[in-house]
VOGUPA-333499 format. One record per residue: x, y, z of N, C-alpha, C in turn; residue in one letter. Coordinates in steps of 0.1 Angstrom, whole numbers, plus 5000, padded with zeros to 4 digits. Example, Ala and Ser with C-alpha at 12.3 -4.5 7.8 and 13.67 -1.06 7.14 Angstrom:
% residues 2
{pt {5132,4943,5078},{5123,4955,5078},{5132,4967,5078},"A"}
{pt {5128,4978,5071},{5137,4989,5071},{5129,5000,5079},"S"}
//
This chain:
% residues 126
{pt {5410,1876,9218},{5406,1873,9232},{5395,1862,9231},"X"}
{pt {5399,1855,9243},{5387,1838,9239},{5383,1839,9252},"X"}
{pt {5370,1835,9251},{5363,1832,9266},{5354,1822,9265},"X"}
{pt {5349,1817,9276},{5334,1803,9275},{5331,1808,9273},"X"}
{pt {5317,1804,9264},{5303,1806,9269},{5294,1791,9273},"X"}
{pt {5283,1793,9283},{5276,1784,9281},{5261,1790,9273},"X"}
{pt {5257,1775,9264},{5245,1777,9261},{5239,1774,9264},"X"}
{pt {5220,1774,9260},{5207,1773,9266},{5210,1751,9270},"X"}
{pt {5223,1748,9262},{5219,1728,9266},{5230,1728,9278},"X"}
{pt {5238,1739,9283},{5248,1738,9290},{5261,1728,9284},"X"}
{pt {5259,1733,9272},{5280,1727,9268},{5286,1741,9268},"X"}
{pt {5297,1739,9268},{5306,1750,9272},{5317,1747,9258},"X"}
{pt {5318,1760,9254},{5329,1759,9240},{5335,1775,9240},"X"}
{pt {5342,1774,9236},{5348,1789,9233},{5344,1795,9223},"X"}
{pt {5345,1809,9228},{5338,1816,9221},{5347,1827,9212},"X"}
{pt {5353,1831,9198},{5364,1838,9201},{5355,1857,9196},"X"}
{pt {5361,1866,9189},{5363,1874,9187},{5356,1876,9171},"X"}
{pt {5362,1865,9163},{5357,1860,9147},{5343,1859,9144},"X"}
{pt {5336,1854,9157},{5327,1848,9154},{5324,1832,9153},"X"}
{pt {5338,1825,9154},{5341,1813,9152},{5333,1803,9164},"X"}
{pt {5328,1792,9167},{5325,1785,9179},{5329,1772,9177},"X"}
{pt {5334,1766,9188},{5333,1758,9188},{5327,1749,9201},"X"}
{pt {5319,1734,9202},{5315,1728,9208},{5323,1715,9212},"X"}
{pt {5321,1722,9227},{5329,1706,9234},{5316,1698,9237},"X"}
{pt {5320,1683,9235},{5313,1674,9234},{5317,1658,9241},"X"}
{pt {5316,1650,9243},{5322,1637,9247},{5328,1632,9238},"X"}
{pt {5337,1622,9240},{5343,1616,9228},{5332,1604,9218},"X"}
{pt {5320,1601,9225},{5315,1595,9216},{5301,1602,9206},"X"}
{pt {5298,1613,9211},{5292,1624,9208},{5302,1629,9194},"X"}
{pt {5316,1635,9196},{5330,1637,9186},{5327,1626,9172},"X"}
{pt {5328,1613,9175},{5333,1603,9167},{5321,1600,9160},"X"}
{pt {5307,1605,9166},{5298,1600,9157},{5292,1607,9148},"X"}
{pt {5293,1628,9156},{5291,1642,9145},{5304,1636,9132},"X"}
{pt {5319,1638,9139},{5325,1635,9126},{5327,1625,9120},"X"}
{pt {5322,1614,9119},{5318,1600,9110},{5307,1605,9106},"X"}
{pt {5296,1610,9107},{5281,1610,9092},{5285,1621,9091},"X"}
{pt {5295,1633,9097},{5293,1644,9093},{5302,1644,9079},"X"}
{pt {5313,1636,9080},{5320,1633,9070},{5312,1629,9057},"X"}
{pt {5305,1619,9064},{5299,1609,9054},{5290,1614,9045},"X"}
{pt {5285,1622,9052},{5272,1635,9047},{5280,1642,9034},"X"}
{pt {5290,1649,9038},{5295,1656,9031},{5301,1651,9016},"X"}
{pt {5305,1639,9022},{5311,1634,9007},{5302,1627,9001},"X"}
{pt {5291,1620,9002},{5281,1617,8996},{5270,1626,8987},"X"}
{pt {5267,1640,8996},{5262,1651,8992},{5271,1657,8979},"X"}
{pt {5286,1661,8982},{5289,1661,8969},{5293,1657,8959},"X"}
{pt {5289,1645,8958},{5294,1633,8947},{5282,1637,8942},"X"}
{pt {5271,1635,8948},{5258,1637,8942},{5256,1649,8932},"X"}
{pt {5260,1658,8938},{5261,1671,8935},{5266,1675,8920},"X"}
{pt {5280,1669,8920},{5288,1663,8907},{5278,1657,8898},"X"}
{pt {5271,1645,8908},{5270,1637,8891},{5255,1645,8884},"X"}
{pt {5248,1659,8897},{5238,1661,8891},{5245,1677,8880},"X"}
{pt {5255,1678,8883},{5258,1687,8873},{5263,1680,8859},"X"}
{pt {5266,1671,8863},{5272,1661,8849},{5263,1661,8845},"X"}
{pt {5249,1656,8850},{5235,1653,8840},{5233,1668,8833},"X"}
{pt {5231,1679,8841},{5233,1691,8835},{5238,1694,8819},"X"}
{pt {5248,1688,8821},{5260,1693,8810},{5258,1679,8800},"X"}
{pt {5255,1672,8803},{5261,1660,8792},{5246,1649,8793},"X"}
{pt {5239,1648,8782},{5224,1648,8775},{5223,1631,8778},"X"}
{pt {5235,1623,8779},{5237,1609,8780},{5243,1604,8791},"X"}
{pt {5241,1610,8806},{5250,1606,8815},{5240,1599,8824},"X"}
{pt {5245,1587,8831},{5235,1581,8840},{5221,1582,8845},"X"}
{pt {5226,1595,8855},{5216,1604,8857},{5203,1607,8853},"X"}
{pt {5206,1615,8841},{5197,1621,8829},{5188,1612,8823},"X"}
{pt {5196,1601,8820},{5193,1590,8815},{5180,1585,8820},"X"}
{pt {5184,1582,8832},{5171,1573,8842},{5161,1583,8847},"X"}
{pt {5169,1597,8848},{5158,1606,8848},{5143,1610,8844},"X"}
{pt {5150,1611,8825},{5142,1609,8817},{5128,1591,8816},"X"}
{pt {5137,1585,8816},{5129,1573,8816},{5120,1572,8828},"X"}
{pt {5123,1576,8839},{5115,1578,8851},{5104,1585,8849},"X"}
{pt {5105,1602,8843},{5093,1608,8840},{5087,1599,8827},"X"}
{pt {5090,1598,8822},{5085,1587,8808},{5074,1577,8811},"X"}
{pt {5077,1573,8826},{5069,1561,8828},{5055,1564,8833},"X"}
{pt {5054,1576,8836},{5043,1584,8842},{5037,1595,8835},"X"}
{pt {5045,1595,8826},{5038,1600,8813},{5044,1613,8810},"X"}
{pt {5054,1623,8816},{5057,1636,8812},{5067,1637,8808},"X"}
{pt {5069,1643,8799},{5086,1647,8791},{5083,1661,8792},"X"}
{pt {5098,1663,8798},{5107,1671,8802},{5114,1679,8790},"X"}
{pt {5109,1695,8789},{5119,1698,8776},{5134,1695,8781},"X"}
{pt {5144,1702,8774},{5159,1693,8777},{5162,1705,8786},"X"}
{pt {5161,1721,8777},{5165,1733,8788},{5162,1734,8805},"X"}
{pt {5144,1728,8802},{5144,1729,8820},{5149,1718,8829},"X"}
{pt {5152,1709,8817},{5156,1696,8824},{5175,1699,8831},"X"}
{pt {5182,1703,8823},{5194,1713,8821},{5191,1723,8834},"X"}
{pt {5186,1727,8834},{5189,1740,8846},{5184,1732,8859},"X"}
{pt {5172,1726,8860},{5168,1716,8870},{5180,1710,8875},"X"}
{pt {5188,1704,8866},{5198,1694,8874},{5205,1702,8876},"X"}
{pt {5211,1717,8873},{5223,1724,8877},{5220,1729,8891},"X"}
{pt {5207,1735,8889},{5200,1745,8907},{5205,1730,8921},"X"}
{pt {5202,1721,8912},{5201,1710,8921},{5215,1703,8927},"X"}
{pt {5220,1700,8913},{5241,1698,8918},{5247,1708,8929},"X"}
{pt {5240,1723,8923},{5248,1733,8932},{5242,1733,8944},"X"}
{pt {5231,1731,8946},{5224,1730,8960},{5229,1720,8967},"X"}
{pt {5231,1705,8967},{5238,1701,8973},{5254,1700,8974},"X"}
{pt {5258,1706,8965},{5274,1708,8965},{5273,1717,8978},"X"}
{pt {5263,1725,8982},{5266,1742,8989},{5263,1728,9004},"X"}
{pt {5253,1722,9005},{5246,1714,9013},{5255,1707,9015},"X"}
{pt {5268,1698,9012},{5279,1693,9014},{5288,1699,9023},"X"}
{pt {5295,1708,9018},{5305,1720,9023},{5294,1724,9034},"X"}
{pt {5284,1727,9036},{5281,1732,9050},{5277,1723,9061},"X"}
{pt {5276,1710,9057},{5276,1696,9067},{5290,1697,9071},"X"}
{pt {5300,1699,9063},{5314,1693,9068},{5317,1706,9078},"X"}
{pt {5316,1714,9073},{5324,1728,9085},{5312,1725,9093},"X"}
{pt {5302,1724,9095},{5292,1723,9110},{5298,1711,9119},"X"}
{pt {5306,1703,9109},{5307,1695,9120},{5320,1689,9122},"X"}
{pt {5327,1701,9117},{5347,1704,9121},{5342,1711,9130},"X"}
{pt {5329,1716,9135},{5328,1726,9153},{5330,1720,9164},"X"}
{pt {5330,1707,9160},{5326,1699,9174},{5342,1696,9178},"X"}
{pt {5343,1695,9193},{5359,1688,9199},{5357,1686,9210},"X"}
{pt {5365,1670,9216},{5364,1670,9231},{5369,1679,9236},"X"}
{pt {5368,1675,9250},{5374,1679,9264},{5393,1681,9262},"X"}
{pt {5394,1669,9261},{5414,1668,9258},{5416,1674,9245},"X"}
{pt {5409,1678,9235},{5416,1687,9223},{5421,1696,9229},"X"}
{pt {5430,1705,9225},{5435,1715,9227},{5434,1727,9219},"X"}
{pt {5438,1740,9215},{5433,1747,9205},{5447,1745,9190},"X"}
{pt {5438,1751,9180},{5449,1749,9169},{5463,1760,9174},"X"}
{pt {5475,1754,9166},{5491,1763,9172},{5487,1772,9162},"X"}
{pt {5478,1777,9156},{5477,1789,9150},{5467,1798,9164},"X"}
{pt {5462,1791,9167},{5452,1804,9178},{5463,1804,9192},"X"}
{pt {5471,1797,9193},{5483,1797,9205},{5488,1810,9205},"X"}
{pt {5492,1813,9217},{5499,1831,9216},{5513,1823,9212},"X"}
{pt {5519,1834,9208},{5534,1830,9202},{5543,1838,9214},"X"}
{pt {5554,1825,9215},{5565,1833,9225},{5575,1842,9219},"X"}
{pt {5579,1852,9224},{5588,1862,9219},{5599,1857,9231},"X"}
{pt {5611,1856,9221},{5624,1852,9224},{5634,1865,9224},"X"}
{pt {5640,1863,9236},{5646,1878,9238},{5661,1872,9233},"X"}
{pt {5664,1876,9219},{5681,1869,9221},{5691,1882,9212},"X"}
//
């Protein structure tokens, strides 16, 4: 069962049963959540990647400039905390990625319609 709701900004989106919401918005409000929302997301997990790469592999860009960075200011880094530092950190924005993109698959104009999976299905009498 799907019904409106309005919120405290007054947009109006459906509300269903799942828990699911989605937000109607203008078309240029649409084009600009999903452009950096995109953008967010794929940048955040690339990042994410290359900080688990440093993680795992003692010679990788990353690590690399890492280390020379703290070096310049005088602190070295044992390798183990250095290692779990970059893993907490890959996975945190890996998770920070994936939740930019689904926040901002919520958003749809006015003329979208719902997905043919939430459509009732016709029963054919034959």
């Amino acid at each position: 069962m799907t019904h409106t709701d309005t919120d405290d900004a007054g947009i109006e989106g459906p509300n269903d049963d799942r828990g699911g919401r989605e937000v109607v918005v203008p078309m240029a409000v649409y084009k600009r959540v999903t452009v950096f929302g995109t953008l967010t997301a794929i940048l955040t997990v690339l990042f994410g990647f290359m900080a688990l790469d440093a993680a795992l592999y003692s010679g990788s860009f990353l690590r690399v400039n890492v280390q020379w960075l703290l070096g310049l200011v005088g602190v070295t880094a044992p390798a183990a905390s250095l290692s779990i530092a970059f893993a907490v950190l890959g996975l945190a924005f890996i998770a920070f990625g994936a939740g930019a993109y689904v926040l901002s698959t919520r958003f749809r104009t006015e003329g979208m319609g719902k997905a043919r999976a939430d459509a009732p299905q016709e029963v054919k009498d034959g």
